[in-house]
N, C-alpha and C positions, 0 to 999 in steps of 0.2 A: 615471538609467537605469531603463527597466519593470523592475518584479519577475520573478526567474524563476521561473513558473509554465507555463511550458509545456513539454510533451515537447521538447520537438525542443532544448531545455535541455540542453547535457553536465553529466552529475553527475559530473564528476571534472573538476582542473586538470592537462590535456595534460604529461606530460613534457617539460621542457624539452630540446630536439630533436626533438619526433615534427613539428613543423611544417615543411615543405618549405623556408621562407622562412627557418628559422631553421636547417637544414644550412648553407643557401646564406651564412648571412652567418661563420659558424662556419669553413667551408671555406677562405674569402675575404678573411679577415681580414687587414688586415698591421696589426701591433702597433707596428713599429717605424715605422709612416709618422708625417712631421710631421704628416698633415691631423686637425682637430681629430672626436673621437671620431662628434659629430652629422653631420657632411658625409659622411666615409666611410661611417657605415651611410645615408643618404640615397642616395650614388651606388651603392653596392651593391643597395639596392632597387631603384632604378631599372632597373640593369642585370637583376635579377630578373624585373620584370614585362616584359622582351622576351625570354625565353627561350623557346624555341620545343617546348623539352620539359623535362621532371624525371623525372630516373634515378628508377628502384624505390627505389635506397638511400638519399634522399633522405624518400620519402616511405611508410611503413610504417603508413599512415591505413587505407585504404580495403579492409577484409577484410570483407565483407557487411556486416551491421548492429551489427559490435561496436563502431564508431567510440561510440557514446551510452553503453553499459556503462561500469563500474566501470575503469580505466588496468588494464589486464591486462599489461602489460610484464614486472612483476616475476617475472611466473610461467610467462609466454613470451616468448621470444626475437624470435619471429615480429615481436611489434609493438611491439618496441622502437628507438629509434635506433642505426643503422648507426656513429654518428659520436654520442659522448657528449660532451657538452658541458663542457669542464672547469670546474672552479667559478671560473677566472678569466673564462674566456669569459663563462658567465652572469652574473658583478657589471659586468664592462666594454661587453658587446655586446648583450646580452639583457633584462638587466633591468631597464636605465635605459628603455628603449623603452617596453614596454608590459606594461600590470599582465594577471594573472591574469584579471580578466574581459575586457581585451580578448583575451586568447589565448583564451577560451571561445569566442570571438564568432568570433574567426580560424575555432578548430575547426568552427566549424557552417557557416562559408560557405565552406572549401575542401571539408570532406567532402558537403556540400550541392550542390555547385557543377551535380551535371548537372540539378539543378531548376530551378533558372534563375530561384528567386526574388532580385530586388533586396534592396538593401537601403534605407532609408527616412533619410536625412538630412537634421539638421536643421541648417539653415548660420547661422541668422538668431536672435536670442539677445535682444532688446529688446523690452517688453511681457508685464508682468503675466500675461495669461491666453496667454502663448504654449505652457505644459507641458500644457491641459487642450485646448487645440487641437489639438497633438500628436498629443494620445492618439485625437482624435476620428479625426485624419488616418490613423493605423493601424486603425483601426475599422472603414472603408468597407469591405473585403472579409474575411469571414467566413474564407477560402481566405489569405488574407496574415495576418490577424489570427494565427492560428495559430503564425505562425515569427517574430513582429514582436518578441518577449524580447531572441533574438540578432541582429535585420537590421533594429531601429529603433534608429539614433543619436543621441542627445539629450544631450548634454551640450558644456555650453557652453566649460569648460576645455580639450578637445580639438576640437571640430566649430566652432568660429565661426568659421567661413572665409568670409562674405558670398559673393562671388561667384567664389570660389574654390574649388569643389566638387573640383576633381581631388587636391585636397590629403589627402584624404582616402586615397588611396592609400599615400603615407609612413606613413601609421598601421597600415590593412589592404590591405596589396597583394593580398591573396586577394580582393577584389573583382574586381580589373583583369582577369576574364575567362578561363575556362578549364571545357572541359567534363569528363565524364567521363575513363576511361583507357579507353586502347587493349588492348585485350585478344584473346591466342591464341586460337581456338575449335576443337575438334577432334569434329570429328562420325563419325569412322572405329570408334565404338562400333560394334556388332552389333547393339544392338537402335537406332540412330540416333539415341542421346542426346547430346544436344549437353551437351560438356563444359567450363568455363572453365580456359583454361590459365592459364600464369604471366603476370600481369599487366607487361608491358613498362616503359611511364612514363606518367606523365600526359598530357594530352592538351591541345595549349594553341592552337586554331586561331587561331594570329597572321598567317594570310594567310587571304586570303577562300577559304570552300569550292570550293577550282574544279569539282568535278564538279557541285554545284548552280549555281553562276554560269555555266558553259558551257551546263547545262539553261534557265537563264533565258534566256539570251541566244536560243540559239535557238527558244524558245517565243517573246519578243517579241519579236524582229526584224522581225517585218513591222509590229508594233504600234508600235512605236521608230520605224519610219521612215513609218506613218501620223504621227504626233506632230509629226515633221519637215515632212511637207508640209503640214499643217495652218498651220505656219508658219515661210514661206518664208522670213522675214529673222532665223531666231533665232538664225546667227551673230552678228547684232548685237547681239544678248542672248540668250545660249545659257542661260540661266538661267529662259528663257519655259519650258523643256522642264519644268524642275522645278517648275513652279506645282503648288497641291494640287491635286490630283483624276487628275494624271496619273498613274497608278498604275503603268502600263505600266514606263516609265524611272524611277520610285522606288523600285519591286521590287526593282530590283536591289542598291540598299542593304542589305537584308538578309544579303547574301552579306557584305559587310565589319562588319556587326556582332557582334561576340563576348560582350556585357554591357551589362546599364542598371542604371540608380540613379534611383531616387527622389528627390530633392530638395526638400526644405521651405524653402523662402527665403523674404525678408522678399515678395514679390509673393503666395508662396500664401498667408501671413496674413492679406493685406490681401483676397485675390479667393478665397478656397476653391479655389485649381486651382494643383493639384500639379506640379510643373516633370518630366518624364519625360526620361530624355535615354538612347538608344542611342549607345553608343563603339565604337572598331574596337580593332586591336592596338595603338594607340600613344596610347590613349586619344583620341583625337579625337573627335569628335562626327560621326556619322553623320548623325542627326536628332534634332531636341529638340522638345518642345511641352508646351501645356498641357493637364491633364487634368482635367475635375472630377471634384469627388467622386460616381462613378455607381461601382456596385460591376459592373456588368453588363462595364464599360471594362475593370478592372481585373480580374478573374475572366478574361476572353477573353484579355490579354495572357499573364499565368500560365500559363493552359491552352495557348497554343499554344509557350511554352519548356519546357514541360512536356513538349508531345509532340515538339518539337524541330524544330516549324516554322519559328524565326527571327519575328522580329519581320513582324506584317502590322496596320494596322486603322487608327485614329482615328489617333493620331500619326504614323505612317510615311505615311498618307497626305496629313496636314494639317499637319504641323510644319516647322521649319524645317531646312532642309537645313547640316551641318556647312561649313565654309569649305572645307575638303579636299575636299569633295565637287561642289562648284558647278561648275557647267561654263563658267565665267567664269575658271578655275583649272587650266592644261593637267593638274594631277594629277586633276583631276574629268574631267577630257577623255580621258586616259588610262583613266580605271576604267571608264568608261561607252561606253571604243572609238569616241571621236569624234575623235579624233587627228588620225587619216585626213580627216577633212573638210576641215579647218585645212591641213594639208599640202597636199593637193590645189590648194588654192585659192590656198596661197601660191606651188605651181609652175607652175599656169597664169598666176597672174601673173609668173614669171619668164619665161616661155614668149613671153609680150606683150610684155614690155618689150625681149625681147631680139630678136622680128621686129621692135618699131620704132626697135629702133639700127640 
């Protein structure tokens, strides 16, 4: 693993329970099931990363910038766990899972989470100079290099997953996508200072934004259905819609994606260009591509989950579109409200056949 030499490093090891994921397995345990100890917390994470929220009580992380200070629990209440972990829980549930520095690492990408930095994974594990390649691969932006301590994965007894990247979720399901919290605001001051209320629960958009995807939709509508009569027969390959450059009907992927990951596979070794891949709520693959190493690439992506644009640019408009996604796949037909065309055409054709009985 890099040295920890950067801020954005917690100096402290998180109390066992300040992590949301580790209420949730704590809460949910059943002790007396037959299933073997590794499956049940497997299916319990899983069930984790499709939660559509995390009570307050769960997560007592996120009070300004004390998340990086010194574990202050001991001396407040405030940000401690709700639910203490008993010392059976942590030998049985907690701490066969994962060590001390991955819980740092947990720490930094769930309280991290509304930056929208990736994390950098390394899947591919064969060849000598693969650890100084690595490091060059975290290097490329100035802006990434920064938080690369906690969100560059390199090691080979936990990450060699080949072409198995979503595995990596069983390890830190605080990847799998979650922005900020929802938060009271109360502007009824006198002098009109906006006040932060009591924070509600986290915030885990596992359905696409619909107030920006109903704004998409009606901004390209007319663009959507240029696209279409440019080509008249793309029911018969409704997948022509999605070629790169059509920007118009790939936009709208951004509304189902919630998180990307980096990916270092045995391909980037071989070609310098980093595997990028946007997921939705169920991890699926929105869009995936290759990136070289241009720092200009990677700075724009950053900066725009930074400002909370969703994904736009080089890859979303040039990579490949996820299988869920494809409009060869009524679920892609559904997302992109082509449904209706299909329908239509299969009732005109009932329509035919039934004036010529």
């Amino acid at each position: 693993m890099p040295s920890s030499t950067s801020a954005t490093w917690p100096n402290f090891t998180p109390r066992w329970g300040r992590l949301p994921i580790e209420q949730y397995l704590i809460r949910h345990w059943n002790h007396s099931s037959p299933e073997p100890n590794n499956q049940q917390r497997l299916r319990l994470i899983h069930a984790y990363i499709h939660l559509d929220k995390v009570p307050q009580e769960w997560d007592p992380t996120d009070f300004g910038e004390a998340w990086y200070e010194p574990d202050p629990n001991d001396t407040n209440r405030a940000f401690g766990p709700t639910r203490i972990p008993t010392d059976t829980e942590i030998e049985v549930i907690l701490r066969p899972w994962r060590s001390h520095d991955l819980r740092k690492r947990a720490w930094e990408i769930w309280c991290g989470r509304d930056r929208g930095y990736p994390v950098m994974l390394r899947t591919y594990y064969d060849g000598e100079e693969g650890g100084a390649k690595f490091t060059e691969y975290t290097r490329v932006s100035e802006t990434y290099h920064a938080v690369t301590d906690c969100l560059a994965l390199c090691d080979a007894q936990l990450f060699n997953f080949g072409s198995e990247w979503r595995r990596v979720f069983d390890i830190l399901p605080e990847i799998a996508g979650c922005r900020g919290h929802q938060t009271d605001y109360d502007a009824s001051d006198i002098n009109n200072v906006v006040g932060i209320g009591r924070r509600l629960s986290a915030y885990y958009p596992r359905r696409p934004d619909r107030d920006m995807l109903e704004d998409d939709y009606a901004e390209l509508e007319d663009e959507i259905e240029n696209s279409k009569a440019e080509c008249p027969d793309w029911k018969e390959n409704p997948d022509i819609l999605l070629e790169p450059g059509d920007t118009a009907i790939r936009s709208l992927l951004r509304t189902a994606t919630i998180s990307w990951v980096i990916v270092v596979d045995e391909k980037a070794f071989r070609t310098d260009e980093l595997l990028v891949i946007y997921f939705d709520m169920y991890q699926d693959v929105t869009v995936e591509g290759r990136l070289g190493l241009d720092q200009g690439y990677l700075d724009e992506m950053l900066m725009r989950w930074e400002d909370g644009g969703r994904p736009l640019g080089f890859v979303m408009e040039n990579g490949t579109v996820g299988e869920r996604y494809r409009l060869s796949n009524e679920s892609g037909r559904r997302f992109f409200r082509l449904s209706d065309d299909y329908e239509h055409q299969a009732g005109d054709a009932k329509l035919q056949q039934e004036g010529n009985d």
